[in-house]
ZAMARGU-4260 file (C-alpha; in steps of 0.2 Angstrom, whole numbers, plus 5000, padded with zeros to 4 digits):
<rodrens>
0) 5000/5000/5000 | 5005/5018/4995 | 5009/5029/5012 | 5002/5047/5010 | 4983/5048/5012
5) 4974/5065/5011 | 4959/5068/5022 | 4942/5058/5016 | 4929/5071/5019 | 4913/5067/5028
10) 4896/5068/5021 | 4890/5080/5036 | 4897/5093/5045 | 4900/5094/5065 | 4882/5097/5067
15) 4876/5082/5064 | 4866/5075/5074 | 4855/5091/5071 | 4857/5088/5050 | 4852/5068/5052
20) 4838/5072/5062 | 4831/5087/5050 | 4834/5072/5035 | 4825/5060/5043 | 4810/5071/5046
25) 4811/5077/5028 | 4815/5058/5021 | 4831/5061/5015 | 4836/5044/5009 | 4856/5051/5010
30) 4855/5044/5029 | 4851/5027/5026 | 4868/5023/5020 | 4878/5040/5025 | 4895/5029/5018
35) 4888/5025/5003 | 4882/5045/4998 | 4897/5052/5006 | 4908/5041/4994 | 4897/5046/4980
40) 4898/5063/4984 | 4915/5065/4984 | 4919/5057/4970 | 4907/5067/4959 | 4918/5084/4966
45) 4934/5077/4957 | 4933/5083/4939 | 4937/5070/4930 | 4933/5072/4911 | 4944/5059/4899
50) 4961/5061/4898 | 4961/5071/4916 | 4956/5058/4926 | 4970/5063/4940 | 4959/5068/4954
55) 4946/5056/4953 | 4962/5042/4955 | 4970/5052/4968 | 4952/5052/4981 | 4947/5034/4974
60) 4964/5025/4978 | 4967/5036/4993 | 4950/5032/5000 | 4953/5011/4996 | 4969/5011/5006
65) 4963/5021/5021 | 4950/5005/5022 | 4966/4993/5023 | 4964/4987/5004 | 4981/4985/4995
70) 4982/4998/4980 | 4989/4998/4964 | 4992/5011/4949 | 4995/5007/4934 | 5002/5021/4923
75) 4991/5025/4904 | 5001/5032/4889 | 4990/5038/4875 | 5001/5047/4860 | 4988/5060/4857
80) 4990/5065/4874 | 5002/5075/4882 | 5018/5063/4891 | 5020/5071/4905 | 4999/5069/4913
85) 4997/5057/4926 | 4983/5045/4919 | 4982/5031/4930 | 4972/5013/4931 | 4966/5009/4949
90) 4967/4990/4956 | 4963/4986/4975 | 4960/4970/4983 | 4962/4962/4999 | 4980/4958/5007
95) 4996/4952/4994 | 4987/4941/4981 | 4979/4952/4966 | 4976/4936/4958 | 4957/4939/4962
100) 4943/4926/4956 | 4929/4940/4953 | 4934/4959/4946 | 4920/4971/4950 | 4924/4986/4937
105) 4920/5004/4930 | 4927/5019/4923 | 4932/5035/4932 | 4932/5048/4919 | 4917/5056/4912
110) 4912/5067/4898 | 4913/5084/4897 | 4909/5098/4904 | 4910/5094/4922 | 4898/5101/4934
115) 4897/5099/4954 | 4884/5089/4961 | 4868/5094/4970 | 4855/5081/4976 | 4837/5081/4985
120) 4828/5071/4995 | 4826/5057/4982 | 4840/5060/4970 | 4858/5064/4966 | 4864/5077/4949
125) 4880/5078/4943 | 4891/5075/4931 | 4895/5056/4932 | 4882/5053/4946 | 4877/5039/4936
130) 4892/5035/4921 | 4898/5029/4931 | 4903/5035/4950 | 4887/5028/4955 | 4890/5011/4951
135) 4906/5014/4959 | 4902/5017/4976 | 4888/5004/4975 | 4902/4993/4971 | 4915/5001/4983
140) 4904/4998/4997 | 4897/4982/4992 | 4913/4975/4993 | 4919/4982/5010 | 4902/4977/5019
145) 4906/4960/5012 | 4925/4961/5018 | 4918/4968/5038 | 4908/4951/5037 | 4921/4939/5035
150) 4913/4933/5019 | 4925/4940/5007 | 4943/4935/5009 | 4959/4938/4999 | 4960/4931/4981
155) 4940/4931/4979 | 4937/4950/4971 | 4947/4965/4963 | 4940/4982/4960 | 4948/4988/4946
160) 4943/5005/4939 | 4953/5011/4923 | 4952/5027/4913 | 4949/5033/4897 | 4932/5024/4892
165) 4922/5040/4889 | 4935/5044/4874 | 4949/5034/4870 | 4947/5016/4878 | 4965/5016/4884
170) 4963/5012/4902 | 4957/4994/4900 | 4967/4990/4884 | 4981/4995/4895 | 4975/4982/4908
175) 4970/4968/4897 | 4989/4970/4887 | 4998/4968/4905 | 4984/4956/4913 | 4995/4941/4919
180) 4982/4930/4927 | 4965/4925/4919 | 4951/4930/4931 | 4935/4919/4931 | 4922/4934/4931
185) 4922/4952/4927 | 4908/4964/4933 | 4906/4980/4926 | 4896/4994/4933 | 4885/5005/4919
190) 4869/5014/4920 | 4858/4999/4915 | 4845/5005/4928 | 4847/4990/4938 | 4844/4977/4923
195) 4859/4964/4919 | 4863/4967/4903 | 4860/4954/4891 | 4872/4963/4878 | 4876/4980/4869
200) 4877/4987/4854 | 4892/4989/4845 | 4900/5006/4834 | 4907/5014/4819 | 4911/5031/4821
205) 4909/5039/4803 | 4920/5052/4795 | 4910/5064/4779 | 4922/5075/4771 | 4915/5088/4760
210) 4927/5098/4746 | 4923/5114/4742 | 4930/5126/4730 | 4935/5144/4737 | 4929/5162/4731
215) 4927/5179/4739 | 4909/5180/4750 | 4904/5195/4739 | 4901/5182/4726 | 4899/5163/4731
220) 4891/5160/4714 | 4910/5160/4709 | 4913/5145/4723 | 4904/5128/4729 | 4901/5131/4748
225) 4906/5115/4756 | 4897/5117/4772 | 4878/5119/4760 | 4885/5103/4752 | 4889/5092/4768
230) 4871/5101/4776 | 4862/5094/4760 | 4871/5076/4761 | 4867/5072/4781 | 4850/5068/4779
235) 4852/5056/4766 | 4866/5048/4775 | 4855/5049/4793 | 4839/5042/4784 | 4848/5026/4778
240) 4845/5018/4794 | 4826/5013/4787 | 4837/5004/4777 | 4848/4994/4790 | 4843/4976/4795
245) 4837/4974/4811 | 4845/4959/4824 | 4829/4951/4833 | 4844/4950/4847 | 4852/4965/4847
250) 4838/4976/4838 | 4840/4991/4827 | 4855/5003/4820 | 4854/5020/4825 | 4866/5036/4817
255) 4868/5052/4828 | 4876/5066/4821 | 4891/5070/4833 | 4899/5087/4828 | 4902/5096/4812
260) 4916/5109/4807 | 4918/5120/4791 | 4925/5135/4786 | 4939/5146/4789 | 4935/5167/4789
265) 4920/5175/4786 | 4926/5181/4771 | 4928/5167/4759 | 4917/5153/4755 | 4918/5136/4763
270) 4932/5125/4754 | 4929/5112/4766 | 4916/5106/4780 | 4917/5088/4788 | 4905/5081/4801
275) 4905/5067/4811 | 4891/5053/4814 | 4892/5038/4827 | 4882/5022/4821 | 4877/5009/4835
280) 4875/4992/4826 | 4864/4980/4830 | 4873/4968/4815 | 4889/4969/4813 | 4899/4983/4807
285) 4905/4978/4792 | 4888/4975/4784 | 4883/4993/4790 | 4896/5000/4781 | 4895/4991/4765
290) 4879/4996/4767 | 4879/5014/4768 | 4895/5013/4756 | 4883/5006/4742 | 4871/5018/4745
295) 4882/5035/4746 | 4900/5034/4739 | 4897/5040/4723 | 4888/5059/4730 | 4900/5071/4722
300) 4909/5081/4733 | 4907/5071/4747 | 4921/5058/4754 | 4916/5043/4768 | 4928/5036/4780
305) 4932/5026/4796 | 4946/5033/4805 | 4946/5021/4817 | 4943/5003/4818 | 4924/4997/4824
310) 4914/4987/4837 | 4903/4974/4832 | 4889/4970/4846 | 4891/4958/4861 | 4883/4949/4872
315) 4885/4945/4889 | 4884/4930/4902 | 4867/4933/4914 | 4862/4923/4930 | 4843/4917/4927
320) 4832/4920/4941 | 4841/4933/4947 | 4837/4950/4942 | 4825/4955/4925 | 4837/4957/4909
325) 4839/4968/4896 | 4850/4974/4880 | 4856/4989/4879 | 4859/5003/4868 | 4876/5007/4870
330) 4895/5001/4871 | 4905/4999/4886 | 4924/4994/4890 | 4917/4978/4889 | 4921/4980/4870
335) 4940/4978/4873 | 4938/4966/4885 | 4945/4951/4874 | 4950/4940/4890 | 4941/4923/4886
340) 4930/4923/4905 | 4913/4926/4911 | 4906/4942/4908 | 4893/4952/4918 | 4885/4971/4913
345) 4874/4979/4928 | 4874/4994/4936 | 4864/5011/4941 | 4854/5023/4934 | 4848/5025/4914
350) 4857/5029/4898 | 4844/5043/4896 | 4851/5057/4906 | 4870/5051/4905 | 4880/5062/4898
355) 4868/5078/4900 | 4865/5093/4907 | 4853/5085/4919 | 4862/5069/4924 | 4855/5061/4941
360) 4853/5042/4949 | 4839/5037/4961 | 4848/5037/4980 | 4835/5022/4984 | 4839/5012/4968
365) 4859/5016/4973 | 4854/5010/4989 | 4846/4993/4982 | 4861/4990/4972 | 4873/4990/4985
370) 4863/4973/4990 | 4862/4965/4973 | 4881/4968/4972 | 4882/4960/4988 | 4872/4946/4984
375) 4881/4945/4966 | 4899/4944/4973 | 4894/4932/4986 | 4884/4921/4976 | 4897/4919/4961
380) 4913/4916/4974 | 4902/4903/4983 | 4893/4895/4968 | 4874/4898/4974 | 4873/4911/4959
385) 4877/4902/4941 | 4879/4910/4925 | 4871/4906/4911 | 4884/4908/4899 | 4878/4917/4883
390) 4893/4929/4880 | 4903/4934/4868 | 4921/4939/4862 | 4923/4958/4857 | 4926/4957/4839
395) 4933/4972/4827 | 4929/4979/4811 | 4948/4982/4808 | 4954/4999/4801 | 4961/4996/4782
400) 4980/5001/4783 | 4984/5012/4770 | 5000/5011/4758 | 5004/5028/4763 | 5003/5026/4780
405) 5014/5018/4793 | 5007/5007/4807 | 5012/5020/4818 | 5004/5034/4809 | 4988/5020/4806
410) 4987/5019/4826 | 4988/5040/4829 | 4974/5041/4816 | 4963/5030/4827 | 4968/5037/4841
415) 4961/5055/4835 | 4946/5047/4828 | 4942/5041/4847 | 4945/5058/4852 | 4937/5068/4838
420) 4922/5054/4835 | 4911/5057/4851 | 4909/5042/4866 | 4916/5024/4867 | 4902/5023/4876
</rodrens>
């Protein structure tokens, strides 16, 4: 364990007594499990938006060893990043053996902006409150109520949090490439809205260039504006997805148009304008984009692209009996998670406010899944709890290398596009 600690703030202040009562009367959930929202709070003060995760590490793994857990960090290069931040993976576990059974896991970076939290009587806001801090302190203090009972013991579980997910995926590519044991079971903590997951959806991230031709704005008629030509092309691209087969598993395809850029100085027409869209597949990726290729390639002025290699969907390993199941929408880290075990997707809150200005988790359904964590990490080390094992290995729409380009100059353009391209998630 690492030696310096900084302080763990509590949830309420030295008048306490006088605050709990005042939150009882008024029904504040918040003092049914103090631990557990105090944590939660905490953690949503660190801004930890991807690529500057550093706080968010520092509280969390200096919050895991001041409850006697051996901490590790492992360090995340990304080239598009600057060397010199500190971007860090977090694994904690109970005395010398790291070799756990069971890793319970999340993310601790978020999307940006940041914003601090607030809550009220019911609910918690704030940036990551549920993608994914919630799901961490469900876990976190799942794990230590089972450890104060006796009934975990060194070697069952890992909490392993890694960054990056929101943007680039580096944190748990990082893990997986210097993962030297195979675990049995991995859990991973996302808004599912208490639902195990029975899959997710997988993702192209789509790269439309438009060419235009330059001219003074006094007279455009004497240029092609390439920002009218890529507005006139986005519908037809976005209303393809009438077109796209749907997986009676993993349902439809969507397209969501992520950002778009054109332009340089008021003063000259658009020579160039590119957008980006993010396609969730419900088939697999390549039949998307051979799709969409054989409807579009040949609009003049416009070029189509992946910048970046692509997901296809997965599915996950589920315990019948258990809890009610769903699919879901969206991608997780679980997409690079090409360790050959049993795989589990649950966690707090809903995909519909992640990621907005209006982010929140139900403190009664954070309280509830501090349980079904409990029961899930009991159950699967003792054997009561039995997957049914439906999952699948992550598999990839590669990126086509390029004549011109090097491997390494192949890898930075995927890198940008994780960046530029919207979510992983």
């Amino acid at each position: 364990m690492r030696n310096m600690l900084l302080p763990i703030l509590p949830l309420v202040a030295t008048a306490a007594a006088t605050v709990l009562q005042t939150d009882v009367i008024n029904g504040n959930l918040s003092v049914q499990h103090a631990e557990l929202f105090s944590l939660h709070w905490q953690m949503l003060e660190q801004n930890s938006t991807s690529g500057f995760e550093t706080p968010m590490v520092d509280f969390l793994s200096q919050y895991l060893e001041s409850k006697d857990l051996t901490v590790e960090l492992q360090p995340v290069q990304n080239p598009i990043l600057a060397y010199n931040v500190r971007r860090q993976n977090i694994l904690a576990y109970i005395g010398s053996n790291r070799t756990c059974r069971l890793i319970m896991n999340s993310h601790t970076d978020v999307v940006p902006p940041w914003y601090p939290p607030s809550d009220n009587d019911t609910d918690v806001f704030g940036r990551g409150a549920n993608d994914a801090k919630g799901s961490i302190a469900c876990q976190v203090i799942a794990f230590l109520e089972l450890r104060e009972a006796g009934i975990l013991k060194e070697g069952d579980v890992c909490l392993m949090y890694t960054v990056g997910e929101e943007a680039y995926g580096d944190g748990i590519r990082t893990f997986v490439e210097a993962l030297t044991w195979k675990p049995e079971f991995i859990m991973t903590g996302e808004p599912t809205e208490s639902y195990q997951a029975t899959g997710h959806k997988g993702s192209i991230n789509i790269n439309v260039t438009a060419i235009g031709e330059t001219a003074h704005s006094s007279v455009p008629q004497y240029g092609r504006n390439a920002i009218l030509d890529i507005m006139d092309f986005l519908p037809r691209l976005l209303n393809l997805t009438s077109i796209f087969p749907i997986d009676p598993f993993h349902g439809n395809t969507t397209l969501s148009l992520s950002s778009i850029v054109g332009g340089s100085i008021s003063n000259a027409v658009a020579a160039s304008a590119m957008a980006v869209v993010n396609c969730r597949v419900g088939v697999p990726a390549r039949q998307i984009w051979n799709t969409i290729i054989s409807q579009l390639s040949d609009v003049p002025y416009i070029e189509l692209s992946r910048l970046s290699a692509s997901s296809n969907p997965l599915k996950f390993d589920v315990i019948e009996g258990w809890l009610p199941k769903k699919i879901m929408p969206y991608g997780t880290d679980l997409g690079e998670w090409t360790v050959n075990n049993t795989k589990f997707l649950l966690g707090v809150g809903s995909i519909a406010t992640a990621h907005s200005d209006h982010e929140v988790v139900s403190k009664q359904e954070m309280i509830v899944m501090v349980g079904h964590y409990k029961d899930f990490m009991q159950g699967i080390i003792n054997g009561t709890l039995v997957p049914i094992h439906n999952g699948t290995l992550p598999s990839m729409f590669p990126l086509e290398e390029s004549g011109d380009l090097t491997k390494r100059e192949v890898a930075l353009r995927d890198w940008e596009m994780r960046r530029t391209g919207g979510c992983m998630h």
